[in-house]
HTML snippet that shows the backbone in 3Dmol.js (N, CA, C, O; Angstrom):
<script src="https://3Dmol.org/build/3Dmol-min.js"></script>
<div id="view" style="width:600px;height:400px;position:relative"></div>
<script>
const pdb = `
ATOM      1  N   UNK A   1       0.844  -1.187   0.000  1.00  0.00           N
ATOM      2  CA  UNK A   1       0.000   0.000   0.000  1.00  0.00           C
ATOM      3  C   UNK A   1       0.888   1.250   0.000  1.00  0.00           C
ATOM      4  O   UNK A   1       1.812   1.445   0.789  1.00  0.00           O
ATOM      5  N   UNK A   2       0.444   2.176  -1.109  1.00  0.00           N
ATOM      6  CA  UNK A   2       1.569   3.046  -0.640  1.00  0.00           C
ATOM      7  C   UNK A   2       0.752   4.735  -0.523  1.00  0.00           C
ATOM      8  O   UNK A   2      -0.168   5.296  -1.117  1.00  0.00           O
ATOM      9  N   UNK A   3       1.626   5.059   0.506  1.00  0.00           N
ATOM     10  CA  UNK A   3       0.883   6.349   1.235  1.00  0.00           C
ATOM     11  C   UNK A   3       1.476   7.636   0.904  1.00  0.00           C
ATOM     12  O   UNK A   3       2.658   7.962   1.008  1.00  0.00           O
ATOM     13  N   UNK A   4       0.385   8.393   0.447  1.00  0.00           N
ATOM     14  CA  UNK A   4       0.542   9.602  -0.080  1.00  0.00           C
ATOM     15  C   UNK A   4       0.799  10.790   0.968  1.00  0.00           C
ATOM     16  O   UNK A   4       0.097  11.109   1.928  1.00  0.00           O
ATOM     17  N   UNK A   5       2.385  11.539   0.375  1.00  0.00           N
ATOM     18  CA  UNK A   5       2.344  12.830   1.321  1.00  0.00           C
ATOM     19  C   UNK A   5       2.538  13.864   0.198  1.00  0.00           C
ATOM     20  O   UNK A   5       2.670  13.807  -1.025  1.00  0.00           O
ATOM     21  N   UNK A   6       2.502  14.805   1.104  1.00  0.00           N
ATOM     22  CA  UNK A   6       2.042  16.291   0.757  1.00  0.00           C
ATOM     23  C   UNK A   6       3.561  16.632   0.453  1.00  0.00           C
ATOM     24  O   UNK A   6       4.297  15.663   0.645  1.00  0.00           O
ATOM     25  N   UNK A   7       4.136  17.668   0.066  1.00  0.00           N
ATOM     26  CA  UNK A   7       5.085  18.274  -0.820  1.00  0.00           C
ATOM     27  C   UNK A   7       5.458  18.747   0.524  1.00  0.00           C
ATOM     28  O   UNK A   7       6.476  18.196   0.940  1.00  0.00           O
ATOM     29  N   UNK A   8       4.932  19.607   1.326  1.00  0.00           N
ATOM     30  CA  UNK A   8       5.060  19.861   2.902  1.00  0.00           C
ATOM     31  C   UNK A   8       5.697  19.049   3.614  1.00  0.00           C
ATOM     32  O   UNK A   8       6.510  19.458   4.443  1.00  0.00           O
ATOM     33  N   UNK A   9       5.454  17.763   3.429  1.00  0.00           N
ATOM     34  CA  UNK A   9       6.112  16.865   4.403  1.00  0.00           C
ATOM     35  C   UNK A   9       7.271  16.643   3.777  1.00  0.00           C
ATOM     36  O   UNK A   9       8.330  16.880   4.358  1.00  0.00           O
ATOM     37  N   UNK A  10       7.247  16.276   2.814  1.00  0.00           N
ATOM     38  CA  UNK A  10       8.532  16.048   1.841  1.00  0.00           C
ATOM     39  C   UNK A  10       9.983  17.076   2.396  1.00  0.00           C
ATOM     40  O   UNK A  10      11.105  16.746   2.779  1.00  0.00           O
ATOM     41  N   UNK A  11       9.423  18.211   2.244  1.00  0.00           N
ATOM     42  CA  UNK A  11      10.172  19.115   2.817  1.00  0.00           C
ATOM     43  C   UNK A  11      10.588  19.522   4.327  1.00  0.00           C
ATOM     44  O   UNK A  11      11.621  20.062   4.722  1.00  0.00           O
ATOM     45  N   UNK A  12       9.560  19.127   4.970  1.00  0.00           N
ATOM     46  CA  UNK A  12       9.900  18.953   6.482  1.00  0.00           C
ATOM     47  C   UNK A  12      10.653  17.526   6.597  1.00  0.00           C
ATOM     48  O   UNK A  12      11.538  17.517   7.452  1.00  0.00           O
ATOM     49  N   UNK A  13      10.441  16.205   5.820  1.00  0.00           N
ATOM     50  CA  UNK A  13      11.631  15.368   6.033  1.00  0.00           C
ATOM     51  C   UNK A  13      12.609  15.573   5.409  1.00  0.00           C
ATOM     52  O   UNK A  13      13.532  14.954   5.938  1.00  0.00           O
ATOM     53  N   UNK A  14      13.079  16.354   4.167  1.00  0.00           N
ATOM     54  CA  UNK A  14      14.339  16.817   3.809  1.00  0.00           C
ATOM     55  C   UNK A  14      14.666  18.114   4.799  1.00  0.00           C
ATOM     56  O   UNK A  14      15.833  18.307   4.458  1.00  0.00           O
ATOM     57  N   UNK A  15      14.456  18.883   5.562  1.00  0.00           N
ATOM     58  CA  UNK A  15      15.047  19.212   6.773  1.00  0.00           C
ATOM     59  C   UNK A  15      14.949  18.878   8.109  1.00  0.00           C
ATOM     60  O   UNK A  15      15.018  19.561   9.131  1.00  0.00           O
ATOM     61  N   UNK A  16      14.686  17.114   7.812  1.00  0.00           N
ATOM     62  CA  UNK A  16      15.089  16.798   9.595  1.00  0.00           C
ATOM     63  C   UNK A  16      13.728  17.624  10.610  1.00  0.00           C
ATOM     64  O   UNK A  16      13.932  18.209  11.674  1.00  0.00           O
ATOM     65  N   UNK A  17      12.562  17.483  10.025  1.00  0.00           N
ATOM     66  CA  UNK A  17      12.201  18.096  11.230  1.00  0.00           C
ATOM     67  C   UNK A  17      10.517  17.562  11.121  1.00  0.00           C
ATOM     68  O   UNK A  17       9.625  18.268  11.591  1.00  0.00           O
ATOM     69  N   UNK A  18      10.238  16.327  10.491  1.00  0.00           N
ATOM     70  CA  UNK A  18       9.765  15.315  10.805  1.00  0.00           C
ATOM     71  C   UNK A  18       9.996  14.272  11.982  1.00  0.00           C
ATOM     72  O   UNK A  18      11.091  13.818  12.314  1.00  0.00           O
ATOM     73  N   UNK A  19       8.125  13.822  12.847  1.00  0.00           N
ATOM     74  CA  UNK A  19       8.602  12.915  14.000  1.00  0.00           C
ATOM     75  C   UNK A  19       9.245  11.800  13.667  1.00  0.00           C
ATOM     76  O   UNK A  19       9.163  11.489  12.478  1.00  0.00           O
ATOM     77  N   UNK A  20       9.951  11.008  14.471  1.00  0.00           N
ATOM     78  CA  UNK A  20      10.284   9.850  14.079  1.00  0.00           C
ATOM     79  C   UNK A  20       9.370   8.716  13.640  1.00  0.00           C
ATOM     80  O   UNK A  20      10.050   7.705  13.468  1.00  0.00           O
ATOM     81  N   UNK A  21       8.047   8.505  13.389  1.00  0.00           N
ATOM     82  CA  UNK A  21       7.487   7.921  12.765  1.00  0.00           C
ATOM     83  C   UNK A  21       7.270   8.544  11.676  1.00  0.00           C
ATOM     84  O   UNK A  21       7.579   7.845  10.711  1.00  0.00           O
ATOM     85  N   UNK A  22       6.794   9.756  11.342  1.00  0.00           N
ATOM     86  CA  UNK A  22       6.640  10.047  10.015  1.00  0.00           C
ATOM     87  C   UNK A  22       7.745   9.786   9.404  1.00  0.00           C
ATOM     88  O   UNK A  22       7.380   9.310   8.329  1.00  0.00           O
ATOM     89  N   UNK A  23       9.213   9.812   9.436  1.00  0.00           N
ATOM     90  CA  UNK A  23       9.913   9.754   8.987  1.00  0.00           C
ATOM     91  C   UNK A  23      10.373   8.423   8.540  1.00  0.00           C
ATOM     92  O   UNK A  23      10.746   8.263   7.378  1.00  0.00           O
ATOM     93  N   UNK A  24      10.367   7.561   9.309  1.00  0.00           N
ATOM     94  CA  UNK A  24      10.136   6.187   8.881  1.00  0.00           C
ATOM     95  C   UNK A  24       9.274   5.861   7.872  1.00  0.00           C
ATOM     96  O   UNK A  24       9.692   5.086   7.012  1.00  0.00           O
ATOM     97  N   UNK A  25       7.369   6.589   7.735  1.00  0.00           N
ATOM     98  CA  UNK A  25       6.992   6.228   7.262  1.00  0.00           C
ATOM     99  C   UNK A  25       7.328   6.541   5.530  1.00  0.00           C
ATOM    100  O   UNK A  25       7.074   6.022   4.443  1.00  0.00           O
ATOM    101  N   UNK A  26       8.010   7.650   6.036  1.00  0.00           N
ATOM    102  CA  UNK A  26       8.277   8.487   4.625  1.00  0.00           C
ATOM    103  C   UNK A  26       9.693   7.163   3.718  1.00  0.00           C
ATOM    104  O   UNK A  26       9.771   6.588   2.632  1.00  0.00           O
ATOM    105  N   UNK A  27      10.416   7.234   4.799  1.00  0.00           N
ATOM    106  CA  UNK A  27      11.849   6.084   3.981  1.00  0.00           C
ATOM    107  C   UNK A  27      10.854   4.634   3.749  1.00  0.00           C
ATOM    108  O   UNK A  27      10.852   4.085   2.647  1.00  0.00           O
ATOM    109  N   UNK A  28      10.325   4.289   4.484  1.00  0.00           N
ATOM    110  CA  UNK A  28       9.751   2.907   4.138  1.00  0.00           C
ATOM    111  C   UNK A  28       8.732   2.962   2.917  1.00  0.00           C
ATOM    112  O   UNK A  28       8.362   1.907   2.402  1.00  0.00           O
ATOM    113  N   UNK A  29       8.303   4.127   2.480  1.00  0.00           N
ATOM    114  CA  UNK A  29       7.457   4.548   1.367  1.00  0.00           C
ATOM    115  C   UNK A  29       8.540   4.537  -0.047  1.00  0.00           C
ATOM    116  O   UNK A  29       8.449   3.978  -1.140  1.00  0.00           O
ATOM    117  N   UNK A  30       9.608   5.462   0.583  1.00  0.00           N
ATOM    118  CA  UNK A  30      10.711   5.899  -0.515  1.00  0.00           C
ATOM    119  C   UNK A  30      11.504   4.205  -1.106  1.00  0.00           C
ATOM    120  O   UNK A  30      12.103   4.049  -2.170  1.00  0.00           O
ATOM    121  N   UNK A  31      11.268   3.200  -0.099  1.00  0.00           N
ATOM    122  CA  UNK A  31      12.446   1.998  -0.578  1.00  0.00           C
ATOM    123  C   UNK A  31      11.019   1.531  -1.819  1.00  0.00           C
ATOM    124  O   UNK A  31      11.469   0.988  -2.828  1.00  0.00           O
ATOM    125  N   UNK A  32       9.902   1.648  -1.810  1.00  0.00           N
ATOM    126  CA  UNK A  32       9.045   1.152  -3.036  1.00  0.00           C
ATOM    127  C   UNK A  32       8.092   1.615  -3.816  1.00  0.00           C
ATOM    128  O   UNK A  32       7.382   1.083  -4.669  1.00  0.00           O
ATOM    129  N   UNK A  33       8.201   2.963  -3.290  1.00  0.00           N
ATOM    130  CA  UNK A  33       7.347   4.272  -4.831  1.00  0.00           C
ATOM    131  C   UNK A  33       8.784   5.435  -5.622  1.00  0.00           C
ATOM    132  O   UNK A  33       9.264   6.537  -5.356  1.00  0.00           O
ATOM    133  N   UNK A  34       8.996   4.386  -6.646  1.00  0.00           N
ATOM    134  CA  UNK A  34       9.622   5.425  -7.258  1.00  0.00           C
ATOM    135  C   UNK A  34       9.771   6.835  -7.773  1.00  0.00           C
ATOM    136  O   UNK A  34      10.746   7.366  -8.303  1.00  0.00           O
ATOM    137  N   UNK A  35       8.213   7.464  -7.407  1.00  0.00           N
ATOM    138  CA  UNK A  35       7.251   8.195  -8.261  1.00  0.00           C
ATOM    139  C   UNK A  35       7.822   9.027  -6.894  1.00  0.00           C
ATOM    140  O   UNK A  35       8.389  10.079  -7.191  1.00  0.00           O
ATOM    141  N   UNK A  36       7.746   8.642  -5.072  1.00  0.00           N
ATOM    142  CA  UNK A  36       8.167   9.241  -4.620  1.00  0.00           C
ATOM    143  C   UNK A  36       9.238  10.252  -4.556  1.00  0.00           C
ATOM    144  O   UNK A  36       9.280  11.454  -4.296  1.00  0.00           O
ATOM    145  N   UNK A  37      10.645   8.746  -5.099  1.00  0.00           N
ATOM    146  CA  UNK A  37      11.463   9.391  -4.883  1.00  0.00           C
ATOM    147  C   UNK A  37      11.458  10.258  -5.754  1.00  0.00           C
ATOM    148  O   UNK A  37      11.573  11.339  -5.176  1.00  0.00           O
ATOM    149  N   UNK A  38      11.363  10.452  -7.245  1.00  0.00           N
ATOM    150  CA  UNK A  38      11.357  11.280  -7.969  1.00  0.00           C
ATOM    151  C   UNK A  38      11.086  12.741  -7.751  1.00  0.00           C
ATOM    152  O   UNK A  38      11.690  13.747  -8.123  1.00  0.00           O
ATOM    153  N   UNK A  39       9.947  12.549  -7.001  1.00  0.00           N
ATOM    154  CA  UNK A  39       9.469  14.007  -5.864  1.00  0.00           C
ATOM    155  C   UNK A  39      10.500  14.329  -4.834  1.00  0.00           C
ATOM    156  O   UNK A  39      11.104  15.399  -4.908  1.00  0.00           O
ATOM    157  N   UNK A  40      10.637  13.847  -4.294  1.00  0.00           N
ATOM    158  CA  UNK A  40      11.982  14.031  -3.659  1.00  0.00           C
ATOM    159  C   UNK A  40      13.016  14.429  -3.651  1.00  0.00           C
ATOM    160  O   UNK A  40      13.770  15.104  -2.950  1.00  0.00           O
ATOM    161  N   UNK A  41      12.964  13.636  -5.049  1.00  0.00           N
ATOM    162  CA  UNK A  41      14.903  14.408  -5.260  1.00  0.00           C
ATOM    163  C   UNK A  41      14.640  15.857  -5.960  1.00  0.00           C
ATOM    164  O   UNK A  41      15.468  16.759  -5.840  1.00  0.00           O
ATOM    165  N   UNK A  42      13.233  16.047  -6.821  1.00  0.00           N
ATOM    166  CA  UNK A  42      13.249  17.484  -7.730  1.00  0.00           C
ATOM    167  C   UNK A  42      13.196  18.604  -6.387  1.00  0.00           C
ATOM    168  O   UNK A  42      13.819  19.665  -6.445  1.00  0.00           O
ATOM    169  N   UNK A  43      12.215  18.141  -4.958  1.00  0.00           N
ATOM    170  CA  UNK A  43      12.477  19.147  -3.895  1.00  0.00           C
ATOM    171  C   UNK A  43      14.106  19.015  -3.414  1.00  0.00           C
ATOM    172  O   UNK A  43      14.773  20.036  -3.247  1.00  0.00           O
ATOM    173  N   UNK A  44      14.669  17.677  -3.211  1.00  0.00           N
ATOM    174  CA  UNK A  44      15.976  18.045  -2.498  1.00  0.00           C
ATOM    175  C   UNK A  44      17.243  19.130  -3.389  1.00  0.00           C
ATOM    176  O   UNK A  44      18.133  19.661  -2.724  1.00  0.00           O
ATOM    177  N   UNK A  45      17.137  19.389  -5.269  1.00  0.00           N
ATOM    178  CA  UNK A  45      17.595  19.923  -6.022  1.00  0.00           C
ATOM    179  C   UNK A  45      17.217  21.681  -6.000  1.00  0.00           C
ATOM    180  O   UNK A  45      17.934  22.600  -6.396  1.00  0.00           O
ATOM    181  N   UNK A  46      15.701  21.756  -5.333  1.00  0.00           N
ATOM    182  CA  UNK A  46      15.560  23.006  -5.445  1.00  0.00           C
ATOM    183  C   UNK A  46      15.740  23.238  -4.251  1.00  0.00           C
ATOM    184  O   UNK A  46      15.918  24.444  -4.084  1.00  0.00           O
ATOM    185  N   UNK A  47      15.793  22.499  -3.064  1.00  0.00           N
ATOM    186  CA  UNK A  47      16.654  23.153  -1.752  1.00  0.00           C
ATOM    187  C   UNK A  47      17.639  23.622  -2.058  1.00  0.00           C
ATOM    188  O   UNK A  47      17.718  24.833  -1.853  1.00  0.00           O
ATOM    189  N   UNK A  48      19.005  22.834  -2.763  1.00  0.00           N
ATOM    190  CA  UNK A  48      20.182  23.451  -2.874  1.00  0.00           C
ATOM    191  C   UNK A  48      20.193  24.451  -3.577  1.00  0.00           C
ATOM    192  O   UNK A  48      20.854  25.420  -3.204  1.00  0.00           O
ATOM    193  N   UNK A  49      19.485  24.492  -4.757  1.00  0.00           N
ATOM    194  CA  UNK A  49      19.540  25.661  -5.036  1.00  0.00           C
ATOM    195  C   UNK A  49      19.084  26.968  -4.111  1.00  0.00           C
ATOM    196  O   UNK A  49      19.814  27.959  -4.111  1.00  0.00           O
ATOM    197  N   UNK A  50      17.863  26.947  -3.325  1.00  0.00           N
ATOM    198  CA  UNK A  50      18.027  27.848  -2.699  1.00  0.00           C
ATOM    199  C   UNK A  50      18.705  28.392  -1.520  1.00  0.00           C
ATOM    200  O   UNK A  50      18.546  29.433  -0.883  1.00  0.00           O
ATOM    201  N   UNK A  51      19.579  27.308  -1.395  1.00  0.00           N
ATOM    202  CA  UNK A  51      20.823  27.402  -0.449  1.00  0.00           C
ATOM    203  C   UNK A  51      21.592  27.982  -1.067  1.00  0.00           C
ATOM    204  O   UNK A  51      22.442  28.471  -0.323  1.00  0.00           O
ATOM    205  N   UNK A  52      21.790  28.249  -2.334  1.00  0.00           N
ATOM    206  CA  UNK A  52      22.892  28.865  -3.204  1.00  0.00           C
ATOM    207  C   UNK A  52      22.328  30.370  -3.702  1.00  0.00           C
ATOM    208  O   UNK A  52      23.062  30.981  -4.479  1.00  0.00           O
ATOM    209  N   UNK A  53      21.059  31.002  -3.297  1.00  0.00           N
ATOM    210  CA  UNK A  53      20.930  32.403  -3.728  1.00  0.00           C
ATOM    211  C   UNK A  53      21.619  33.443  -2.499  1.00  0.00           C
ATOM    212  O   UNK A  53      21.602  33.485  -1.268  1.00  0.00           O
ATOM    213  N   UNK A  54      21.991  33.930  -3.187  1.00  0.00           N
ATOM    214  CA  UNK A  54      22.430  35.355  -2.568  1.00  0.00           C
ATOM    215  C   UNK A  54      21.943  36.450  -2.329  1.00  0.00           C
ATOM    216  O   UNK A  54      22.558  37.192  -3.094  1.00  0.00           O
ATOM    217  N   UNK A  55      21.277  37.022  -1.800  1.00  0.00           N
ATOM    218  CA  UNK A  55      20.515  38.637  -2.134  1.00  0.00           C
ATOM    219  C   UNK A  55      21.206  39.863  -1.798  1.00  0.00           C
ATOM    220  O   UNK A  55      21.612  39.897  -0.637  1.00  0.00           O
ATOM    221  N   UNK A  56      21.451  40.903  -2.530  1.00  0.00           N
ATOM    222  CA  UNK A  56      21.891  42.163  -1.838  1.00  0.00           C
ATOM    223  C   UNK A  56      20.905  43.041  -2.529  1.00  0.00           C
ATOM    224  O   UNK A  56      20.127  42.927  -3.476  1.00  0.00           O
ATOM    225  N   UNK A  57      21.266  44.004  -1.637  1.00  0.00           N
ATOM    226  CA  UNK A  57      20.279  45.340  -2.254  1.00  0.00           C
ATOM    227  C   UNK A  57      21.185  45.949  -3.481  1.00  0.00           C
ATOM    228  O   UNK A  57      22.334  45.820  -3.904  1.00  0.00           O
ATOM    229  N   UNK A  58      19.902  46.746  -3.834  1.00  0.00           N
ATOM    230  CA  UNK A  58      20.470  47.276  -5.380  1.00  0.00           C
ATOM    231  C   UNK A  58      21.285  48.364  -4.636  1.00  0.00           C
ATOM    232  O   UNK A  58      20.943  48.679  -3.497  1.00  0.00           O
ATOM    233  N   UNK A  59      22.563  49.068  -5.354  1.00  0.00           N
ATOM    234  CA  UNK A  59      23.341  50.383  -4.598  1.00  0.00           C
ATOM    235  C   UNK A  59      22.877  51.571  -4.630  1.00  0.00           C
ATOM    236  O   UNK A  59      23.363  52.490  -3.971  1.00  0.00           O
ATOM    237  N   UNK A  60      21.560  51.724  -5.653  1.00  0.00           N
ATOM    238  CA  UNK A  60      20.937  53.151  -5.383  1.00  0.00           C
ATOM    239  C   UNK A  60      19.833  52.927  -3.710  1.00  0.00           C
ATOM    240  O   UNK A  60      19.469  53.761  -2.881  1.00  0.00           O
ATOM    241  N   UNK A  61      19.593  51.345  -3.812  1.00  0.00           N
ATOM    242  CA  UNK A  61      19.008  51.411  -2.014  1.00  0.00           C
ATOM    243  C   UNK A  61      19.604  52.160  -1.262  1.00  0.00           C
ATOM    244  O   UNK A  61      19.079  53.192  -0.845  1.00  0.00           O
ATOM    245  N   UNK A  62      20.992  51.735  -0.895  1.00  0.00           N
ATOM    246  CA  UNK A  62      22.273  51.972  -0.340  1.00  0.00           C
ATOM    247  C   UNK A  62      22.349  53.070  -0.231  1.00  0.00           C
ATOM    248  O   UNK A  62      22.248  53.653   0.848  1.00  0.00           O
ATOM    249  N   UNK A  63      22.580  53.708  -1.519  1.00  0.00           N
ATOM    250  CA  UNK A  63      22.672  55.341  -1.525  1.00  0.00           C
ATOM    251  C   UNK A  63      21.555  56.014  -0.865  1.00  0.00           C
ATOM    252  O   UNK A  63      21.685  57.024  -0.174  1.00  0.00           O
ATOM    253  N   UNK A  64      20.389  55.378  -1.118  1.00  0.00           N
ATOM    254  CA  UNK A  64      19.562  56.191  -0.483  1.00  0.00           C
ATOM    255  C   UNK A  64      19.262  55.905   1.330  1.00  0.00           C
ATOM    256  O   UNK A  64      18.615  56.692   2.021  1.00  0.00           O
ATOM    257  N   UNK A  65      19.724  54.962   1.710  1.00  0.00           N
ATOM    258  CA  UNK A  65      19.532  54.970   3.470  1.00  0.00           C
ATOM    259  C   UNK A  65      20.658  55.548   4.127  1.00  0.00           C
ATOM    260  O   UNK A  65      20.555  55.878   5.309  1.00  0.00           O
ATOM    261  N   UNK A  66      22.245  55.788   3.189  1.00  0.00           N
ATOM    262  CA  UNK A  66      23.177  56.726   3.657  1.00  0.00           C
ATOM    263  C   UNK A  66      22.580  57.859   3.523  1.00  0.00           C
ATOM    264  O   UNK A  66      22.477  58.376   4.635  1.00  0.00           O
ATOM    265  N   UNK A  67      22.110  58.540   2.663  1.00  0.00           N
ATOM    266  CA  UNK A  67      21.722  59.783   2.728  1.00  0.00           C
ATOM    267  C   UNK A  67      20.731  60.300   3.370  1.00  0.00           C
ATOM    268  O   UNK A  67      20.845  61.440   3.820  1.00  0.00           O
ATOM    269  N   UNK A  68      19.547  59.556   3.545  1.00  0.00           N
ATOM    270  CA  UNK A  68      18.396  59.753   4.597  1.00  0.00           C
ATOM    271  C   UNK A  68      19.301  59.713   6.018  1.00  0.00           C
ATOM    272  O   UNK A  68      19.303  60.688   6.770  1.00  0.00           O
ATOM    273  N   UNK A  69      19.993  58.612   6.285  1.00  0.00           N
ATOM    274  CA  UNK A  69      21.388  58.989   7.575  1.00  0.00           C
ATOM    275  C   UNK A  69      21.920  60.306   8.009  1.00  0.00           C
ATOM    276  O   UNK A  69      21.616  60.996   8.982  1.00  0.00           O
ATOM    277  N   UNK A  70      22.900  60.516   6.934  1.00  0.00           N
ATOM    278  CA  UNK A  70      23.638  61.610   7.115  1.00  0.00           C
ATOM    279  C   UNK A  70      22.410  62.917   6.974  1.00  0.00           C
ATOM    280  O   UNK A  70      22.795  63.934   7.551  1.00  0.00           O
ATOM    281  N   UNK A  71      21.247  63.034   6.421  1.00  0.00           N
ATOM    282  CA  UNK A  71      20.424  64.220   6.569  1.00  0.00           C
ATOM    283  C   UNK A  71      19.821  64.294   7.827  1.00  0.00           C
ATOM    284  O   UNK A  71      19.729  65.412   8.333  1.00  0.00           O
ATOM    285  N   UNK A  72      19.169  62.819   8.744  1.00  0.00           N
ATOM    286  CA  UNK A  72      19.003  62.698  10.095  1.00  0.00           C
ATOM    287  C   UNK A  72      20.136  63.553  11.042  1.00  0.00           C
ATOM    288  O   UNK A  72      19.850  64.397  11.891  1.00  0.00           O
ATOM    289  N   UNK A  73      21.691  63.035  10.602  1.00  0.00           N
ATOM    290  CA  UNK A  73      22.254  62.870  11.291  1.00  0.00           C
ATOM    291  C   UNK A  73      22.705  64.893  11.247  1.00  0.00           C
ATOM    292  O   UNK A  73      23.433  65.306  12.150  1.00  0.00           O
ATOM    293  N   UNK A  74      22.353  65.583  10.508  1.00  0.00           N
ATOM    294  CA  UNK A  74      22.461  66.879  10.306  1.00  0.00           C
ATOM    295  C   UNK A  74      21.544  67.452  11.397  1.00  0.00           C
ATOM    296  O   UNK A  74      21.905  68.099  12.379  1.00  0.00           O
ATOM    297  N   UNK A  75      19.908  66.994  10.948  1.00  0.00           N
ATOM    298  CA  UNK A  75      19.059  67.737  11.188  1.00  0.00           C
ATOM    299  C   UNK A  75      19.004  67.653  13.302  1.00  0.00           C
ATOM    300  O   UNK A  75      18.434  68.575  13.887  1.00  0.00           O
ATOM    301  N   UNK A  76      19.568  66.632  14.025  1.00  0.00           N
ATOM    302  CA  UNK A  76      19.736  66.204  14.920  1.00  0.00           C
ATOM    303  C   UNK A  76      20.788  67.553  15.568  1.00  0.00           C
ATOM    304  O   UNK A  76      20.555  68.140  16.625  1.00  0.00           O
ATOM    305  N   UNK A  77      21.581  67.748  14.942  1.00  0.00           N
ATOM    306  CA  UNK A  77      22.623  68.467  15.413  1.00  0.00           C
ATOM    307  C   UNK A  77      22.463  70.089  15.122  1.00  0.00           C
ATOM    308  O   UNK A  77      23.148  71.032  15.517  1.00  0.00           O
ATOM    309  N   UNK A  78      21.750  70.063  14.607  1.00  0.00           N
ATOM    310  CA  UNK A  78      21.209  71.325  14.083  1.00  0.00           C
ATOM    311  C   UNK A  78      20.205  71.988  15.365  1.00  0.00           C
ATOM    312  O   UNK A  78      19.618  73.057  15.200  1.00  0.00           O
TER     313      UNK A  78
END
`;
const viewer = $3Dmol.createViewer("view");
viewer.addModel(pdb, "pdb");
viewer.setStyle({}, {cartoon: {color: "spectrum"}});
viewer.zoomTo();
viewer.render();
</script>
């Protein structure tokens, strides 16, 4: 019989934070629905990838929270 999970769980057992029975139930599912693992591995591929984005702000952000700063930092002393 094989038991259907949610994309949710998938992802809570690729970070370890499934109970220890779900998690069992999930590997004892994975040793005979291939269809699982397949799900599986396309979430464990887009984890890493989003382990691999970077974000910074654009430099006109930048420019603009130094300068709202230094105009605070005027109007304060003023």
């Amino acid at each position: 019989m094989t038991i259907l999970f949610t994309p949710e769980e998938l992802i809570q057992y690729l970070y370890q934070e499934t109970s220890p029975e779900k998690t069992a139930a999930i590997e004892a599912s994975l040793q005979e629905d291939w269809t699982l693992r397949e799900k599986l591995e396309v979430l464990r591929t887009s984890v890493k990838s989003l382990d691999r984005i970077v974000e910074s702000p654009r430099p006109q952000v930048l420019l603009n929270i130094m300068n709202y700063a230094r105009e605070s930092a005027i109007e304060s002393v003023e």
